[in-house]
C-alpha positions in Angstrom: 142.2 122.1 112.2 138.6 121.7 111.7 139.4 118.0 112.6 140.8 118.8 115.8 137.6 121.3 116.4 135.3 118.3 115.8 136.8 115.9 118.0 136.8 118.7 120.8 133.3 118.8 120.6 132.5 115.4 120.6 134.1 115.3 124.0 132.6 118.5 125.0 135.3 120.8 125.2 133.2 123.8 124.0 134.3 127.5 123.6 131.3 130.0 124.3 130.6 130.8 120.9 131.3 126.9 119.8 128.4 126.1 122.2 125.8 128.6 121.7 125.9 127.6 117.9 125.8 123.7 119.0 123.0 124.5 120.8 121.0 126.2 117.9 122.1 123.4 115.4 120.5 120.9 118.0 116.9 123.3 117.8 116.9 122.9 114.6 117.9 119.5 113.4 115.7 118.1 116.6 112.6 120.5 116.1 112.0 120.7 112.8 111.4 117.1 111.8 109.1 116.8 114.9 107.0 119.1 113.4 107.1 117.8 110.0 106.7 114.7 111.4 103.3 116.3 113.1 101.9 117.9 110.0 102.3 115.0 108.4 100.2 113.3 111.3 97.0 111.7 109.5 94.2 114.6 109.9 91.7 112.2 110.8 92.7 111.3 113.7 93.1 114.6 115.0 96.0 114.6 116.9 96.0 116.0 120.4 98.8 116.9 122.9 96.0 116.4 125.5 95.2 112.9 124.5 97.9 111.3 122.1 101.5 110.5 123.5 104.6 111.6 122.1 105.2 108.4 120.4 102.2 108.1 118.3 104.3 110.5 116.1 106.9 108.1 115.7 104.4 105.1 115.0 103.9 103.7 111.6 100.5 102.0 111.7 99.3 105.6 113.1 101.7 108.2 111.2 102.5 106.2 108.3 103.8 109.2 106.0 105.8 111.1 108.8 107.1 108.5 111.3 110.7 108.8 110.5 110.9 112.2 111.1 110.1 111.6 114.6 112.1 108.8 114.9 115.0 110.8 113.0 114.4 113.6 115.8 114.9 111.6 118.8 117.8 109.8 117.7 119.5 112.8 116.9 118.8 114.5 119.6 120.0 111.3 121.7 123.4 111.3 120.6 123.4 115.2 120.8 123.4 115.3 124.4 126.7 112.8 125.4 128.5 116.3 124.3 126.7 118.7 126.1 126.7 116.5 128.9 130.2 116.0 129.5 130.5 119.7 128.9 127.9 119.9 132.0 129.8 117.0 134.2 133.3 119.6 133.7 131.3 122.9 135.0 129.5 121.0 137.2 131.9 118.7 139.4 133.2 120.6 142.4 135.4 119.2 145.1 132.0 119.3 147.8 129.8 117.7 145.7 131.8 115.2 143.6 129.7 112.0 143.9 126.3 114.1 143.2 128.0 115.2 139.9 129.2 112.0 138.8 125.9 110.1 139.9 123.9 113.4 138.1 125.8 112.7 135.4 125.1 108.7 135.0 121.8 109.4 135.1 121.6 111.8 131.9 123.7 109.3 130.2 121.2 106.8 130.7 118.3 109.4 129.4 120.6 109.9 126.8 120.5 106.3 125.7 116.6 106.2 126.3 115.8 109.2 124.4 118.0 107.4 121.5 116.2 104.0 121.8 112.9 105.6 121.5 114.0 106.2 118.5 114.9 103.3 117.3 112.0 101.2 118.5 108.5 102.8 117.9 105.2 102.2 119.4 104.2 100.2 117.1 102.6 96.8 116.3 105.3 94.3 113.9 108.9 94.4 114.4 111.4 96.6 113.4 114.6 96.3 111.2 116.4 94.8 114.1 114.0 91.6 114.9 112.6 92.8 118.0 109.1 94.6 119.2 109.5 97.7 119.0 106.1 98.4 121.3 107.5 96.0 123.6 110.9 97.7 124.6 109.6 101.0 123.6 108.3 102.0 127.0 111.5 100.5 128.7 113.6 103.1 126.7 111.1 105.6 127.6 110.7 105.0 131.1 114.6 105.2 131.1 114.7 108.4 129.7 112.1 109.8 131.8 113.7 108.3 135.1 117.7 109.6 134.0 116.6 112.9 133.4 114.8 113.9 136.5 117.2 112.1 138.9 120.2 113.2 137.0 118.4 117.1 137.3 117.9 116.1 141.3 121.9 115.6 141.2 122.6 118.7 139.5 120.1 121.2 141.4 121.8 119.5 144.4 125.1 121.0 143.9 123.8 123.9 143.3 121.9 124.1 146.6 124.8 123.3 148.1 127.2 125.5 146.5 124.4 128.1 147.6 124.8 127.4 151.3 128.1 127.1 151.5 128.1 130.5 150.0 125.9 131.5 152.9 128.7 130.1 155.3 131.5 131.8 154.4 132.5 129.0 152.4 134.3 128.8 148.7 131.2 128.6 146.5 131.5 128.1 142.5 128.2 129.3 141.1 125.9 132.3 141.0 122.8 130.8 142.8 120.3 134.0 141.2 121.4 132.7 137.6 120.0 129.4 138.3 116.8 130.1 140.2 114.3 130.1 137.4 115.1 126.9 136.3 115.6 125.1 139.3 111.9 126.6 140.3 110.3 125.7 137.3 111.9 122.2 137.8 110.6 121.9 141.4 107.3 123.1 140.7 107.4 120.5 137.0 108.4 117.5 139.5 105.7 118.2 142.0 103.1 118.9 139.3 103.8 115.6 137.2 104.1 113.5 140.5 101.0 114.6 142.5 98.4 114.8 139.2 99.2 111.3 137.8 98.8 109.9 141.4 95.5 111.8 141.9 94.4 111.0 138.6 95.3 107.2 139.1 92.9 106.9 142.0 90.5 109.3 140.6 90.1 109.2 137.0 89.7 106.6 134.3 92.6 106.8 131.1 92.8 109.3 129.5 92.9 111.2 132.1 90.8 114.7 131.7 92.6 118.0 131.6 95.5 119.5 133.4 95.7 115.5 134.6 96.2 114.2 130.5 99.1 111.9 131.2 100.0 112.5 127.0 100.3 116.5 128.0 102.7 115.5 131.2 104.7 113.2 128.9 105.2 116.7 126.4 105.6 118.7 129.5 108.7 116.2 130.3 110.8 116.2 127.3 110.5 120.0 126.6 111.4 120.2 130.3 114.6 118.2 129.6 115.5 120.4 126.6 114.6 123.6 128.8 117.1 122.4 131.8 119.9 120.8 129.7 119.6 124.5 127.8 119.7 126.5 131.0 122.4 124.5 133.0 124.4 124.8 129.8 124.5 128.8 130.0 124.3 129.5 132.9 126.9 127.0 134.2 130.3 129.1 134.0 132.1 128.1 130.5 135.3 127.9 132.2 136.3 124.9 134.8 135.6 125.9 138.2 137.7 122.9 139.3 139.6 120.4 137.6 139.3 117.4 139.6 141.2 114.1 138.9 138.7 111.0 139.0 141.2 108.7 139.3 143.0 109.4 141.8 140.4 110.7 143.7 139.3 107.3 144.0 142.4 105.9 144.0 142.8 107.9 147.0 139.3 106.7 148.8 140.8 103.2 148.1 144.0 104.1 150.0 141.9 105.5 153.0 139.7 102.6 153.4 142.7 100.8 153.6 144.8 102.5 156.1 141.9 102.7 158.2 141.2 98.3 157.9 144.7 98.5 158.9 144.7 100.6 161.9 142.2 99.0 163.2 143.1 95.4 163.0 146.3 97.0 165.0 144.4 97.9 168.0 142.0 95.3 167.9 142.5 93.1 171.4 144.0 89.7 171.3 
């Protein structure tokens, strides 16, 4: 039984009080070592959300005592999401808007994968236990995760929109649009800040950047953004299925109607 309970989740399959304590057990297991990992941060060199990037807390030449608590935390918290995200991609993928959801979905896979691989490769000088430099692919995996999460959000917050309007037409609509504004505002108004201070600041400013402009506090601001929206989309999504829709032959069906159509028109195409 419990078998069968833990292979459910591993493939999302949730009940509402199975999530709500997933959720809590990911807090925990993710937050906590972070912030042993931070107290454990070298008091001399003062650390700063306004001037030192996430990563420093996962770097052995500058957090020598408390680095794998950090590194412990993003890996974790990595492999944590694939379940809540296929538990998102169910709730999420409705007949209108099929395409957004699987593309949405891609994307948080490949944030997924960053956030893990930040993990594994610090930002630090040396190599780590796989042969490879860390600092060197470090910003690769974080640049990935960074880049998955806001376009996959984009994808998400799409649907919604749309389910919203199509609610305003008269049309079938899935969601409850009030539920979701506060997140998908806090999102928009996240996006625009991140994107129009670091171009400011770029052609204003010399690193670090001063202020409300830090690029270390935006880099914060973005992963407890991601934990805020993968949170709220998993509430407030409904926790049954909207729609079950068949992939396959979905696609197996657009095959089929690209086809016909190549057909149809080499039939009526002059001699």
């Amino acid at each position: 039984m419990n078998q069968n309970i833990f292979f459910r989740i591993l493939q999302g399959k949730f009940k509402l009080k199975e999530l709500r304590g997933y959720l809590l057990i990911i807090t925990i297991l993710f937050f906590i070592p972070l912030f042993i990992s931070l107290s454990l941060y070298p008091k001399e060199l003062e650390y700063s959300v306004m001037k030192d990037m996430v990563s420093y807390l996962g770097s052995w030449d500058k957090n020598p005592r408390g680095y794998q608590f950090f590194n412990f935390s993003f890996i974790f918290l990595g492999f944590a999401y694939f379940p809540l995200i296929q538990y998102l991609h169910r709730r999420i993928s409705v007949p209108r808007c099929k395409w957004f959801a699987i593309c949405g979905t891609i994307f948080l896979i490949l944030s997924a994968i960053g956030i893990i691989g930040i993990g594994f490769f610090p930002d630090a000088d040396g190599k780590n236990l796989f042969g490879i430099e860390g600092r060197k692919i470090h910003f690769d995996f974080a640049y990935l995760a960074v880049i998955g999460f806001l376009a996959g959000m984009i994808c998400y917050i799409e649907i919604i929109v749309e389910d919203y309007i199509a609610m305003l037409r008269n049309k079938q609509n899935y969601f409850d649009f009030k539920k979701f504004k506060i997140p998908i505002i806090y999102f928009l108004l996240f996006f625009i800040g991140l994107i129009a201070t670091q171009i400011y600041a770029k052609n204003h400013f010399v690193r670090p950047y001063p202020g409300f402009f830090s690029k270390s506090m935006w880099e914060w601001t973005i992963f407890m953004s991601s934990f805020f929206e993968m949170y709220s989309f998993s509430i407030l999504l409904p926790n049954h299925i909207p729609v079950e829709i068949d992939y396959k032959n979905y696609i197996l069906g657009l095959i089929k109607d690209d086809k016909n159509l190549l057909e149809s028109s080499i039939e009526v195409s002059p001699p």
